[in-house]
DRENDO-1510 file (C-alpha; in Angstrom, 1 decimal, always signed):
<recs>
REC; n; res; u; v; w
REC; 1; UNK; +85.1; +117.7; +108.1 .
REC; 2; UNK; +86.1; +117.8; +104.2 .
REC; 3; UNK; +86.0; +114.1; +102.9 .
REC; 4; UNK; +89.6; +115.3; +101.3 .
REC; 5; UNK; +91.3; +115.9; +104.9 .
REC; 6; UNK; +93.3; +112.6; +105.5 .
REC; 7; UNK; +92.8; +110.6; +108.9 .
REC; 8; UNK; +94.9; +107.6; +110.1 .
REC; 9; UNK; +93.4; +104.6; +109.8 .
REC; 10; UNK; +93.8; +102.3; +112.2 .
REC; 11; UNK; +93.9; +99.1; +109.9 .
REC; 12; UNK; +96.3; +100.5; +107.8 .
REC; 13; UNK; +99.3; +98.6; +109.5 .
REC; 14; UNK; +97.1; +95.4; +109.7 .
REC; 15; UNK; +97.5; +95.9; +106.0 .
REC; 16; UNK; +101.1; +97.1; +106.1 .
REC; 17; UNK; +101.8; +93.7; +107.2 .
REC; 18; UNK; +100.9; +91.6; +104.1 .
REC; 19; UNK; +102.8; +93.9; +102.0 .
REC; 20; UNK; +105.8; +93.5; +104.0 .
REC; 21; UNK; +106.1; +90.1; +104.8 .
REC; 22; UNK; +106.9; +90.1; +100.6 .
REC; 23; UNK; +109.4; +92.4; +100.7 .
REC; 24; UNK; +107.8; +95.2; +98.9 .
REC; 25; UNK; +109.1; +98.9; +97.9 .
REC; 26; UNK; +106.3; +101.0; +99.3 .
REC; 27; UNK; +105.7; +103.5; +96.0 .
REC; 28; UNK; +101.9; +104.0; +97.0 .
REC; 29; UNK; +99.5; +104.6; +99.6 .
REC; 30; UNK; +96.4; +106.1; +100.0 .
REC; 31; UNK; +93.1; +106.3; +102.6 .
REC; 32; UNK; +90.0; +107.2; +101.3 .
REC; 33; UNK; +88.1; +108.5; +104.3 .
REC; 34; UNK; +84.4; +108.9; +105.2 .
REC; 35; UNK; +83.7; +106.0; +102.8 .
REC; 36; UNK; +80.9; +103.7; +104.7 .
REC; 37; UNK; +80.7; +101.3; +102.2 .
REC; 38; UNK; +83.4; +99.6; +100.3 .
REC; 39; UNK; +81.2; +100.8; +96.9 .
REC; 40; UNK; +81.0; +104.3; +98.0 .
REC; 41; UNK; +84.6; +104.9; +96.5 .
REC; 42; UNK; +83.6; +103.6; +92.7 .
REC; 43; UNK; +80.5; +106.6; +93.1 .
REC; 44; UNK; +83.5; +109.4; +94.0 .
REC; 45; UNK; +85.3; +110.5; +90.2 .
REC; 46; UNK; +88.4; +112.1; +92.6 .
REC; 47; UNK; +88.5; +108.9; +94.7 .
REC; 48; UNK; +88.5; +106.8; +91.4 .
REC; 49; UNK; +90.7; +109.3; +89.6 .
REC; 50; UNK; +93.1; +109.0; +92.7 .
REC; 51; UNK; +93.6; +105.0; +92.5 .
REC; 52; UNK; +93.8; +105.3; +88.6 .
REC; 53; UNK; +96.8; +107.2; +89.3 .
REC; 54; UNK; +98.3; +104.9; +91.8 .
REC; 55; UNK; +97.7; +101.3; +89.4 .
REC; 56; UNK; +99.1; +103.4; +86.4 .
REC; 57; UNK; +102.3; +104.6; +88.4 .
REC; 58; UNK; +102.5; +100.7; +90.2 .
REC; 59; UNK; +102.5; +99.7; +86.2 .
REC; 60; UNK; +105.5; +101.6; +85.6 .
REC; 61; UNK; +107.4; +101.1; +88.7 .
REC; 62; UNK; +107.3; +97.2; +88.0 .
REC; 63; UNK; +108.8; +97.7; +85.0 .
REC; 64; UNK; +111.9; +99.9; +86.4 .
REC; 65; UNK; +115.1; +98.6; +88.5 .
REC; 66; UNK; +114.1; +99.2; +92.6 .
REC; 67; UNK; +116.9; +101.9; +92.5 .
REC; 68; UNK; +114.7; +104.3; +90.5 .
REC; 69; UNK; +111.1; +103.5; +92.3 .
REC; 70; UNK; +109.3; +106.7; +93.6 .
REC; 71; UNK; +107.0; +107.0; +96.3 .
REC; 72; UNK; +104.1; +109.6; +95.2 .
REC; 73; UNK; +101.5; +109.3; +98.3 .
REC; 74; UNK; +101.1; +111.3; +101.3 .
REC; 75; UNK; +104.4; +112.3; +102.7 .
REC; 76; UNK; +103.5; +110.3; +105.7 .
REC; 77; UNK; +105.5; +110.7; +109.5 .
REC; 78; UNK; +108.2; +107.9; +108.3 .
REC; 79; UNK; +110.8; +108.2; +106.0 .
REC; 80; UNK; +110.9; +103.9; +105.2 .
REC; 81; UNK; +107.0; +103.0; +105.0 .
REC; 82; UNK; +105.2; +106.5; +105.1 .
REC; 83; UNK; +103.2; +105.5; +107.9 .
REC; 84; UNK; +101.9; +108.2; +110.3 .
REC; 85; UNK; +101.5; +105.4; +113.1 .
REC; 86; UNK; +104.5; +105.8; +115.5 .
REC; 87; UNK; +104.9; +104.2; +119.0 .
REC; 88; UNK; +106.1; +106.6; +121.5 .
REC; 89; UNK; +107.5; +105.1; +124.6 .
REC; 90; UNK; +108.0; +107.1; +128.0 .
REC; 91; UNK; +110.9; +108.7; +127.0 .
REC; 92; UNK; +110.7; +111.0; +123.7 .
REC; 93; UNK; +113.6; +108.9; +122.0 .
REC; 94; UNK; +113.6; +106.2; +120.4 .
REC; 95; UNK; +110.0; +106.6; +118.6 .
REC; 96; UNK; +109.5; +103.9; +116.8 .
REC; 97; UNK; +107.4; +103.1; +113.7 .
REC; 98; UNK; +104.8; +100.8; +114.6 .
REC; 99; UNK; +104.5; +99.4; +111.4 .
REC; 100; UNK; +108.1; +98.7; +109.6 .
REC; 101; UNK; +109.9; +98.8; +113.5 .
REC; 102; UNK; +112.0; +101.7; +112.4 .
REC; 103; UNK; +113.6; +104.0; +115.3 .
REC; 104; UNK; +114.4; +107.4; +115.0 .
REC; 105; UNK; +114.4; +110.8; +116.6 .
REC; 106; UNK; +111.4; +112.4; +116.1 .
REC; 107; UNK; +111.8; +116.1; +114.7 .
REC; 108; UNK; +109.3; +118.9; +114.6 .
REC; 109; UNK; +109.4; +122.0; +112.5 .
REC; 110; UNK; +106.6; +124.4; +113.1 .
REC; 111; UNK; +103.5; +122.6; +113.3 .
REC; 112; UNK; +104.6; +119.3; +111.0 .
REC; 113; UNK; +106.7; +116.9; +112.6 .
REC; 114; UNK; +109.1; +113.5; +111.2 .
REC; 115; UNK; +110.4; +110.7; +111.7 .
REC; 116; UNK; +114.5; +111.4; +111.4 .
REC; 117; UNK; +116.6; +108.0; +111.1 .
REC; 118; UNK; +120.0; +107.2; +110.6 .
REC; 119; UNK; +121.3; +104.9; +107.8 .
REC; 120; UNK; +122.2; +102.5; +110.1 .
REC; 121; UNK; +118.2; +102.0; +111.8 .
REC; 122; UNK; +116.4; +102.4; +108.0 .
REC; 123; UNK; +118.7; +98.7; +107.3 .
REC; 124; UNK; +117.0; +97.3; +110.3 .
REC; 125; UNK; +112.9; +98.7; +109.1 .
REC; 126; UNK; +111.7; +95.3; +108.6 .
REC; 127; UNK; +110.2; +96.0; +105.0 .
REC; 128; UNK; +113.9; +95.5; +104.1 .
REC; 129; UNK; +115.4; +92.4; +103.5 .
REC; 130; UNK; +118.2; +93.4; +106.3 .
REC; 131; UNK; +115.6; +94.2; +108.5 .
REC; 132; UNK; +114.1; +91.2; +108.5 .
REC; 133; UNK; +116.9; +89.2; +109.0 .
REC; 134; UNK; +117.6; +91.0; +112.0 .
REC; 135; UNK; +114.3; +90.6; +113.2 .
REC; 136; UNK; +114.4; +87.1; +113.3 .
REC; 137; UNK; +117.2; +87.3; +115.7 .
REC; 138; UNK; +115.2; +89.4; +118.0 .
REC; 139; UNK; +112.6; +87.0; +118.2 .
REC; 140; UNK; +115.0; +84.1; +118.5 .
REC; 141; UNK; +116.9; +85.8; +120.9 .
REC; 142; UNK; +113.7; +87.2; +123.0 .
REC; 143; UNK; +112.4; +83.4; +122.9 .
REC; 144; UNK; +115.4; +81.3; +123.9 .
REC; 145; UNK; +115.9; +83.9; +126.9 .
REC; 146; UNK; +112.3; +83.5; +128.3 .
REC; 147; UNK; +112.6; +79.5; +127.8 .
REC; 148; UNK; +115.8; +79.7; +129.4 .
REC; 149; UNK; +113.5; +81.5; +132.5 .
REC; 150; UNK; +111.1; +78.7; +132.9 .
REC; 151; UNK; +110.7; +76.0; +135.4 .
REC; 152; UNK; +112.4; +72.8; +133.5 .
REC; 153; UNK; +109.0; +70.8; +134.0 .
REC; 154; UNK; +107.9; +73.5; +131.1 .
REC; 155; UNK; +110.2; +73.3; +128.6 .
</recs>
């Protein structure tokens, strides 16, 4: 397999997390695969070449209003955090991003497929602000109802 083929890495959306949690504009992603070691990537030039390009266009971004930041990775499968990780449950709708929480319809056209969402579901990804707001009252809700279900001896 080509070392320039991209895979899914399974940690990604361990790392998805702290990036989140700060409210962050994804603008930015990349997996460098079929790297053993963590030094393997400073002995690639197009692997080095490849996060050059991602700190310089970072750089910039920060220094631009949110309104004009640009994501320049790979496309990914959804349209909030560009992660190809979806959950897909036993029906084909909702699928679910399993790392922003995003629901949408998911869309083929010839072999590539997508993550469609409305408007309305990319306010609730929980890289947004709104997102995470409603998030909270999911777990809020989810927790008082499963207290409310226990014996009174353990609440």
């Amino acid at each position: 397999m080509p070392s320039e083929q991209r895979l899914d890495d399974p940690g990604a959306p361990f790392i998805a997390d702290i990036r989140s949690s700060m409210n962050m504009t994804v603008v930015d992603q990349h997996v460098f695969n079929w790297t053993a070691l963590p030094a393997v990537v400073a002995l690639k030039p197009h692997m080095l070449e490849r996060a050059r390009k991602s700190g310089r266009h970072i750089a910039e971004t920060l220094n631009k209003p949110i309104e004009e930041a640009q994501y320049i990775g790979d496309p990914g499968r959804c349209p909030v955090c560009h992660s190809n990780v979806l959950e897909l449950g036993k029906t084909t709708e909702p699928v679910v991003c399993a790392v922003c929480g995003v629901k949408g319809t998911l869309k083929t056209e010839g072999d590539d497929y997508a993550l469609e969402v409305t408007s309305e579901e990319r306010a609730l990804s929980h890289i947004l602000l709104s997102g995470k707001f409603h998030h909270g009252d999911d777990l809020r809700d989810v927790s008082l109802n499963l207290i409310r279900g226990w014996p009174k001896s353990r609440r």
